[in-house]
TORNU-231262 format. One record per residue (C-alpha): residue number from 1; residue in three letters; x, y, z. Coordinates in steps of 0.02 Angstrom, whole numbers. Layout:
> NUM Ala X Y Z $
...
REM end
This chain:
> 1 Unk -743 1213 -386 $
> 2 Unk -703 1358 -271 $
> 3 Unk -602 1320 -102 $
> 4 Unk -445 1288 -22 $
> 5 Unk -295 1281 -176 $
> 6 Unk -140 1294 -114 $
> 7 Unk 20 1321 -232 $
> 8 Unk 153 1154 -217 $
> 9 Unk 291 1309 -114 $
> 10 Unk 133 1317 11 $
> 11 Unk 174 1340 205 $
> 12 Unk 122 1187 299 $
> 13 Unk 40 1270 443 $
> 14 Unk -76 1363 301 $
> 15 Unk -139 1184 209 $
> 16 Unk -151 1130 408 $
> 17 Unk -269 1267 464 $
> 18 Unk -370 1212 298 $
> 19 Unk -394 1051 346 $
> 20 Unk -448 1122 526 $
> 21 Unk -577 1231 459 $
> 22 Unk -627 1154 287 $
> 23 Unk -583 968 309 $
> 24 Unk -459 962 164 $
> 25 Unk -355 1071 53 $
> 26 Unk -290 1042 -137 $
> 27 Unk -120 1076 -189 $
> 28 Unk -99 1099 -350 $
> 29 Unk 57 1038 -453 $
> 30 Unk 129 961 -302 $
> 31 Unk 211 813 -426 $
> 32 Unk 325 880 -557 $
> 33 Unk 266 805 -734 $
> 34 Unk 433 704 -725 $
> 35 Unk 379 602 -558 $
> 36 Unk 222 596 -642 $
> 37 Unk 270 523 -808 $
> 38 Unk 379 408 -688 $
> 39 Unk 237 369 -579 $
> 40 Unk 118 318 -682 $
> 41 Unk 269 210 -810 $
> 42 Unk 289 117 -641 $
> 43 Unk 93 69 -621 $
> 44 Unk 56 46 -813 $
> 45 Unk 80 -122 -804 $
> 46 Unk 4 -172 -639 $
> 47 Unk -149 -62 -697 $
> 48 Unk -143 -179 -845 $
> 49 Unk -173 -319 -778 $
> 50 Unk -285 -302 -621 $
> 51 Unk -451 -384 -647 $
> 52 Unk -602 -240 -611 $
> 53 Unk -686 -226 -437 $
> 54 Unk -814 -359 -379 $
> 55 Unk -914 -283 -238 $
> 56 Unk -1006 -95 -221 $
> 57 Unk -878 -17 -132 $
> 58 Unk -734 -62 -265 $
> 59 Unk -858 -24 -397 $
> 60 Unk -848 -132 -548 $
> 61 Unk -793 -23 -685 $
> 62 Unk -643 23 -574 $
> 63 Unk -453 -41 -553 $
> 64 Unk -370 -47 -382 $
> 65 Unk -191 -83 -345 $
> 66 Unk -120 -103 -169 $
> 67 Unk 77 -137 -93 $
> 68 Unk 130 41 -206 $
> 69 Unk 267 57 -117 $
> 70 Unk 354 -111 -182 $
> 71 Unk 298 -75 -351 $
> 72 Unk 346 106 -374 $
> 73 Unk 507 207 -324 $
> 74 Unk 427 370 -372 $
> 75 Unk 273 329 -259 $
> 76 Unk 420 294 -110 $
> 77 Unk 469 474 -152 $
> 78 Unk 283 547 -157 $
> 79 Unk 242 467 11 $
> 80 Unk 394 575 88 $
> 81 Unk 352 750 2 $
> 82 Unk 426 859 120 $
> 83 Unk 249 979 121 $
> 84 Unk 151 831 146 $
> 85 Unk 267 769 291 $
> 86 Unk 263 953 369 $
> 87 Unk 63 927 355 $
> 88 Unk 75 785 466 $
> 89 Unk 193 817 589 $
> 90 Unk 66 980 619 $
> 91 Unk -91 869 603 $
> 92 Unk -50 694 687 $
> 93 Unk 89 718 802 $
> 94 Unk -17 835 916 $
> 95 Unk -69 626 955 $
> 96 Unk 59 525 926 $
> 97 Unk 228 538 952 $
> 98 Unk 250 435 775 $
> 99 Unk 139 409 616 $
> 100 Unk 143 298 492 $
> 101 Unk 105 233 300 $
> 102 Unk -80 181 338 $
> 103 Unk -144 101 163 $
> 104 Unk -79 136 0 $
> 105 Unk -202 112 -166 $
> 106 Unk -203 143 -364 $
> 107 Unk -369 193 -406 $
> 108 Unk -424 191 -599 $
> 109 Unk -600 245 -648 $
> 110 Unk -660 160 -824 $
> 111 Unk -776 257 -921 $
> 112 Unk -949 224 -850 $
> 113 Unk -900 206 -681 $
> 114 Unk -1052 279 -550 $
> 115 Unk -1027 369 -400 $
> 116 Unk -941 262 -264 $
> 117 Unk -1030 271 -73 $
> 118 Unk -990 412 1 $
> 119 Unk -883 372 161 $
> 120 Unk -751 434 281 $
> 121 Unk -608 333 335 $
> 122 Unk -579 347 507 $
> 123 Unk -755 198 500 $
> 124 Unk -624 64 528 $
> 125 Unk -592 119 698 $
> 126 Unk -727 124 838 $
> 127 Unk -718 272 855 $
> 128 Unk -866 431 884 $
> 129 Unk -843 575 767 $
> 130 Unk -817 708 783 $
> 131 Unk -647 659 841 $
> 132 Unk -456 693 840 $
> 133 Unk -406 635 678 $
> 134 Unk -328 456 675 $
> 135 Unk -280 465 502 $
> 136 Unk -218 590 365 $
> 137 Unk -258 546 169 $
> 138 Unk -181 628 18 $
> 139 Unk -249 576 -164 $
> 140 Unk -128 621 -304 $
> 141 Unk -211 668 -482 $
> 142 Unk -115 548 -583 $
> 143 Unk -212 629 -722 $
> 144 Unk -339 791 -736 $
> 145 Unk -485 762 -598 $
> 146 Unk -640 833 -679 $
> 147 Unk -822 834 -623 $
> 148 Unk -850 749 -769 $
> 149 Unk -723 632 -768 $
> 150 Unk -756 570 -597 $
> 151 Unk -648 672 -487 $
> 152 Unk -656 634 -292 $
> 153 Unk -818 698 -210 $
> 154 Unk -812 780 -67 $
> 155 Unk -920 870 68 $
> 156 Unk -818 1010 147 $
> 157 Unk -858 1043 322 $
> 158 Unk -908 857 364 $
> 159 Unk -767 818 477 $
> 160 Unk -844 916 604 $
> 161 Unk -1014 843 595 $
> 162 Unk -1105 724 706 $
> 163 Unk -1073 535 702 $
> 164 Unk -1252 520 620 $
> 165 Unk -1256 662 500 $
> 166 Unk -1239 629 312 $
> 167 Unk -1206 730 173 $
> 168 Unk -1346 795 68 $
> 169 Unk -1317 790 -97 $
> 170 Unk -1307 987 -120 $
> 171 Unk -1173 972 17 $
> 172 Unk -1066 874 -108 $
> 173 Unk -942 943 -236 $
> 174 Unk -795 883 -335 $
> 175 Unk -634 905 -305 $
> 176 Unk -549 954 -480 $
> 177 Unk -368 994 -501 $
> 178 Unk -252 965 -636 $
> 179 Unk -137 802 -639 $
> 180 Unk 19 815 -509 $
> 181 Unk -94 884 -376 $
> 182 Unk -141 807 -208 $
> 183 Unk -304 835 -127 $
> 184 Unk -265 819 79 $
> 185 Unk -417 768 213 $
> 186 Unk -437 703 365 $
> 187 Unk -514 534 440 $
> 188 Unk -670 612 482 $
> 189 Unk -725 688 296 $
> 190 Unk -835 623 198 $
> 191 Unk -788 575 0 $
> 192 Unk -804 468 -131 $
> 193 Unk -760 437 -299 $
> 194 Unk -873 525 -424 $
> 195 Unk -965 462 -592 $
> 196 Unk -844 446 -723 $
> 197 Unk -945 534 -887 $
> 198 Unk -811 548 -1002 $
> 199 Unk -735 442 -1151 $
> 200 Unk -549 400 -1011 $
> 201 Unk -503 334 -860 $
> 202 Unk -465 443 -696 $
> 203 Unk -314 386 -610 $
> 204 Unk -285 426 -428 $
> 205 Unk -142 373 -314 $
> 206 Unk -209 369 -105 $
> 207 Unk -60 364 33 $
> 208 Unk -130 390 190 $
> 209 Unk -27 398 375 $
> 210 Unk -111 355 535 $
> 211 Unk -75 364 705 $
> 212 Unk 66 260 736 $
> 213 Unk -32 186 892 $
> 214 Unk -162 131 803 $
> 215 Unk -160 -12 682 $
> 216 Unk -128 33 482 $
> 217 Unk -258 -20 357 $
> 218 Unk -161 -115 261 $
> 219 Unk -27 -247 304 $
> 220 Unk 159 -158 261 $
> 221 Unk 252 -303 350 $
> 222 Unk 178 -420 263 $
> 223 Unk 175 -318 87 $
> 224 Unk 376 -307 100 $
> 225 Unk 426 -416 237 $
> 226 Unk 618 -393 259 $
> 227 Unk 690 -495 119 $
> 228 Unk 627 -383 5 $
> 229 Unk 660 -226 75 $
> 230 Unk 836 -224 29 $
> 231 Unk 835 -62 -105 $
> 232 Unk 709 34 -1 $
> 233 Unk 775 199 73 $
> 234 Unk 778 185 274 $
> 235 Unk 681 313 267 $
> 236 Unk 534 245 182 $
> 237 Unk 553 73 289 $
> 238 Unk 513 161 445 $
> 239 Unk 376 257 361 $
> 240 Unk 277 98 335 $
> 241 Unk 318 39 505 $
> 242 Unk 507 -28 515 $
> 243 Unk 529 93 684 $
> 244 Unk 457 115 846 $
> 245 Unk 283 205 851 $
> 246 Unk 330 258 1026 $
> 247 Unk 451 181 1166 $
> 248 Unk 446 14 1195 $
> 249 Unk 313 16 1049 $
> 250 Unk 355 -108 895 $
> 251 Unk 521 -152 960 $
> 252 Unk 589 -349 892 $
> 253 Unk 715 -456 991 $
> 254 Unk 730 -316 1105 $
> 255 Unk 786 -190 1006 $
> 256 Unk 753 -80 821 $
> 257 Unk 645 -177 707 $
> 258 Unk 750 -82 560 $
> 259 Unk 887 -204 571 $
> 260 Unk 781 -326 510 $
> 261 Unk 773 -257 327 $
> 262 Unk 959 -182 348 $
> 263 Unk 1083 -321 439 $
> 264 Unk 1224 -205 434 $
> 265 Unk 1149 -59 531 $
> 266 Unk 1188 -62 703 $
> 267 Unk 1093 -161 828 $
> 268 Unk 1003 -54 945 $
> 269 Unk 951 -105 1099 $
> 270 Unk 881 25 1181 $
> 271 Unk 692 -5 1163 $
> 272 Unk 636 166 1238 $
> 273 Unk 709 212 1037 $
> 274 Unk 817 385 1093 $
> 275 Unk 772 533 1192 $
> 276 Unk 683 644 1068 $
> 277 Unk 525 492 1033 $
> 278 Unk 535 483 1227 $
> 279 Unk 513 683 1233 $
> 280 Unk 372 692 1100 $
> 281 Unk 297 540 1172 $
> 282 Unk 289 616 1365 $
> 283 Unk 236 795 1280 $
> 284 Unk 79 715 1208 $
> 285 Unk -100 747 1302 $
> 286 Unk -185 581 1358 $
> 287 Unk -335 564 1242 $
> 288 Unk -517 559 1357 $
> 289 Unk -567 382 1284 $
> 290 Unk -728 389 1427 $
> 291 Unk -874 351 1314 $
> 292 Unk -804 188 1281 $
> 293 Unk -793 117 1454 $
> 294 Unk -847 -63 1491 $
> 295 Unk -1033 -59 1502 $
> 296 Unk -1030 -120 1692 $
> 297 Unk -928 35 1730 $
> 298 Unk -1020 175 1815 $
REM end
């Protein structure tokens, strides 16, 4: 597959422009192979003993894992790469003054596994496309992604297609790269997971960030609710939604909802959380929402 391949020492703004223009970019060898060995040691034994999918969009010769982030440190590293941070600060903050961990998922194709639906994920919000993008995805190779293997499908250009158009199947490629290497798309691209032809499995690791105004796909309070965040870096904690997504947005007891997974930080009180998420927040351009009036409006 020919394309956008960036090396893992990339500049940000580069893999950014891709995703303008192209809809995604692949880095290649963005995981060393010791975070890799690590990463997948850490999801062995979930992997293990998942049961396979039960409905057509799961697929049923596939193995899903959710709640990474308790179950992996190496995944709480991944999710901060510094390149893939730098991606979205230039992608999402341009609409938010704050993103955040949006779903996390362990993907394992068996051998025999058909091509998923083709989909893109900014569907869970109403939302027309084309659009700004309300969410950010990176899928890390865990192992090779072949065409014949069942690498990730994808239809390069689709993010800036109308909200009807679908891809054709000559508009569809795979996205091969070798294991440690992170394909990057937007909310509005098209993909799927491809047929799986070969005699193994094809393991994937998603992380995607969203908007921080807008609601994550999957529950992170809930996955680690405080009493078991102790262990977590801060860092990662207000990644998956321990902070403030803007002022006076997600604050608890009047103050910073990180000092419900860390008692001994300091209790702030201030819920317009500091002067520079005020600035960013005031910088941002007010996003023409029109189309979706109330019907009785003229």
């Amino acid at each position: 597959m020919s394309g956008p391949q960036f090396a893992r020492d990339a500049d940000a703004g580069e893999v950014a422009a891709s995703l303008e223009e192209f809809g995604y970019a692949i880095v290649r060898n963005l995981a060393e192979p010791e975070m890799l060995a690590r990463l997948n040691a850490d999801f062995d034994p979930h992997v293990d003993a998942v049961s396979l999918g039960k409905t057509d969009f799961a697929c049923d010769k596939t193995k899903r894992i959710n709640n990474l982030i308790a179950k992996s440190k190496a995944c709480q590293e991944l999710a901060l790469d510094s390149l893939v941070m730098d991606v979205c600060d230039a992608v999402l903050l341009p609409y938010c003054a704050r993103y955040h961990l949006h779903v996390t998922a362990l993907i394992e194709l068996q051998p025999g596994q058909g091509q998923q639906v083709l989909h893109h994920d900014g569907g869970i919000y109403p939302v027309r496309f084309p659009s700004i993008p309300t969410t950010l995805a990176t899928i890390w190779a865990c192992n090779d992604f072949t065409a014949e293997n069942g690498g990730t499908l994808i239809a390069p250009g689709s993010h800036r297609w109308a909200h009807e158009r679908e891809p054709k199947p000559e508009e569809v490629i795979a996205a091969e790269m070798p294991a440690g290497s992170a394909l990057i798309y937007t909310s509005n691209f098209y993909h799927g997971g491809g047929t799986n032809r070969s005699n193994g499995t094809r393991r994937g690791m998603a992380l995607h960030y969203n908007l921080g105004w807008l609601h994550q796909e999957e529950n992170q309070y809930l996955s680690i609710p405080p009493e078991k965040a102790a262990g977590i870096a801060p860092e990662v904690l207000q990644l998956i939604g321990y902070d403030f997504a803007a002022p006076y947005l997600g604050f608890v007891e009047e103050g910073d909802p990180l000092t419900l997974a860390d008692p001994d930080r300091p209790r702030d009180m201030d819920r317009t959380a500091g002067e520079e998420l005020v600035r960013r927040h005031t910088a941002l351009k007010p996003i023409p929402m029109g189309d979706i009036l109330p019907e009785n409006w003229d």
